[in-house]
C-alpha positions as CSV (number, residue, x, y, z in Angstrom):
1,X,17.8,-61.4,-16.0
2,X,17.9,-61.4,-12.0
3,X,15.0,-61.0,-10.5
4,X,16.1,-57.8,-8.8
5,X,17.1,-56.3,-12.0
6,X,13.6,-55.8,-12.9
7,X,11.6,-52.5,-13.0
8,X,8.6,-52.3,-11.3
9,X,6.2,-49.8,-12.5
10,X,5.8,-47.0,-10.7
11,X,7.5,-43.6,-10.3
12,X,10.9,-43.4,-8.3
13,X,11.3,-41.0,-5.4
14,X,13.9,-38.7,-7.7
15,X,10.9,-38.6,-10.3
16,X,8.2,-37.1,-8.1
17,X,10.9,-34.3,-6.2
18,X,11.4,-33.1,-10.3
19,X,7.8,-32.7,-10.9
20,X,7.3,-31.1,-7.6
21,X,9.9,-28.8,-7.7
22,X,8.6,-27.9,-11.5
23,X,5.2,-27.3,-10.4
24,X,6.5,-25.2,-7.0
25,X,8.6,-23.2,-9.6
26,X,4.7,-23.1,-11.8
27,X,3.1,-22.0,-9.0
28,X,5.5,-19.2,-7.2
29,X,5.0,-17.6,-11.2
30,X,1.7,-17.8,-11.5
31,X,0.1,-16.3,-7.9
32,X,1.7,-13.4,-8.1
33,X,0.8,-12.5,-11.5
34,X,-2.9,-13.8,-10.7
35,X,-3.2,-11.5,-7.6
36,X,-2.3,-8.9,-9.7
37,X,-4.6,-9.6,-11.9
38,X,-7.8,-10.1,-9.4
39,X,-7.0,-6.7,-7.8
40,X,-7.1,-5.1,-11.1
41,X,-10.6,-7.2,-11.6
42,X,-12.0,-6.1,-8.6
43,X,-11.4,-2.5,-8.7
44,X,-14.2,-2.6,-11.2
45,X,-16.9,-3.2,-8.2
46,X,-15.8,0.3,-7.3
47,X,-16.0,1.9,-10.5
48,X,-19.3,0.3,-11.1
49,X,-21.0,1.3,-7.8
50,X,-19.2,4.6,-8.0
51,X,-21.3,5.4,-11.6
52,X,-24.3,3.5,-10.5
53,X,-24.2,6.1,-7.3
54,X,-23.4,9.0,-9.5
55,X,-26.5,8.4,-11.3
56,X,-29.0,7.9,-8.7
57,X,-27.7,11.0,-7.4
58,X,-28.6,13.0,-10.6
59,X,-31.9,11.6,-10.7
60,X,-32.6,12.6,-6.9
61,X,-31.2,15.9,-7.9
62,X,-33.7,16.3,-10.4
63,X,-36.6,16.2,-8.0
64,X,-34.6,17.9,-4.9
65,X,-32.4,20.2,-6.2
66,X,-30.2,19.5,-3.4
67,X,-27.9,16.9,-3.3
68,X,-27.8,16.7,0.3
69,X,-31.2,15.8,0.4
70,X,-30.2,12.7,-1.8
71,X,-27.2,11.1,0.8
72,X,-30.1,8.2,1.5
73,X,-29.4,6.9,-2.3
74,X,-25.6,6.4,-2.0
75,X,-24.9,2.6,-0.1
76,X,-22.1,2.3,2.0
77,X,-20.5,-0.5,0.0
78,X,-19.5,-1.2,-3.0
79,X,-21.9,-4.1,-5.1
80,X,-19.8,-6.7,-4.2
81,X,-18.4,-5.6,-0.9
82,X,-14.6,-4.7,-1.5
83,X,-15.3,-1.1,-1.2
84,X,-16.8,0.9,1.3
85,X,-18.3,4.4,-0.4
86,X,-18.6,8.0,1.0
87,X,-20.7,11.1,-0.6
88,X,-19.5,14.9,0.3
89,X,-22.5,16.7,-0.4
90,X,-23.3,19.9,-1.0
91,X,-26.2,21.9,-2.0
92,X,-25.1,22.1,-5.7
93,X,-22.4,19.5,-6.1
94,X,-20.4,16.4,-4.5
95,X,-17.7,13.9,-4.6
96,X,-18.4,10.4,-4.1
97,X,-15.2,8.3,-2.5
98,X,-14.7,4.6,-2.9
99,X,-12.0,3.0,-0.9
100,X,-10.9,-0.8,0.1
101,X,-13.0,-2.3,2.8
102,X,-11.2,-3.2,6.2
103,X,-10.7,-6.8,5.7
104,X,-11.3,-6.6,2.2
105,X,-8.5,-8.5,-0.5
106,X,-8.2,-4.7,-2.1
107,X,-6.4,-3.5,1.0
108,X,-3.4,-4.8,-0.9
109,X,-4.1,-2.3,-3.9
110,X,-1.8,0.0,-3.6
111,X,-1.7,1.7,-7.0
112,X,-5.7,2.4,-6.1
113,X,-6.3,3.3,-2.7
114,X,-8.9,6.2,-3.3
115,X,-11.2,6.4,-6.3
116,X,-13.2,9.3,-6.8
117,X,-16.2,11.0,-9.0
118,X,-17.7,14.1,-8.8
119,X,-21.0,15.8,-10.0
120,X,-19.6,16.3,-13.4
121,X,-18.4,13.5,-14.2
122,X,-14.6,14.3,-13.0
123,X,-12.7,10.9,-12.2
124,X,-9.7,10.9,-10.0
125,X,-7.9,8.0,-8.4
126,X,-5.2,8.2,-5.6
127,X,-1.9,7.7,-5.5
128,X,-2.1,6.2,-9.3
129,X,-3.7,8.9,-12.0
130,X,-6.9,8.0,-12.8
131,X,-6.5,6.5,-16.5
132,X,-4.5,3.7,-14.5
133,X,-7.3,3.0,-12.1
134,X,-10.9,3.4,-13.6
135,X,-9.3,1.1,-16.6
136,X,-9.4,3.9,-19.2
């Protein structure tokens, strides 16, 4: 055998595009679907502030009896910061609004842009219905 007949160990050039071009292929499948996925995930820091909210607005309400008193207990953003929150009081009821923080990766979410609860427990959600975005 020649010499230059002999394989050297090592991949060739041909071998590493093909693997490349397989994980590329991996990769443009799986971001999307993991993006998806992480919004989904994250819309539970505004549910979960939303009904941590709700509740410290009951128990003000206990000892006010005006929820307007109570606009001090509500933060401004969500627990982990993708949502910034709202309260529309009233004497005897409110709405409390959670939507995507400027700058926030939730901007992106546009089956959720608004969620919402109210003093009885009402959960809405906008553009999607509310089953679709509080995960129920």
């Amino acid at each position: 055998m020649a010499p230059y007949a002999r394989r050297r160990g090592g991949f060739t050039l041909l071998e590493v595009l093909v693997v490349a071009a397989i994980v590329a292929t991996l990769a443009a499948i799986a971001y999307p679907v993991y993006e998806r996925y992480a919004l989904r995930a994250h819309r539970s820091d505004a549910t979960g502030s939303l009904l941590q909210a709700w509740s410290a607005l009951e128990r003000c309400f206990a000892e006010e009896l005006d929820y307007r008193a109570c606009a001090d207990r509500v933060p401004a953003r969500s627990r982990r910061g993708y949502y910034e929150l709202t309260l529309e009081p009233e004497r005897d009821a409110f709405q409390l609004i959670a939507t995507p923080a400027a700058g926030s990766r939730q901007e992106a979410d546009a089956q959720c842009q608004r969620l919402t609860l109210n003093h009885r427990g009402e959960r809405g959600s906008e553009p999607a219905e509310a089953a679709a975005c509080w995960g129920g």
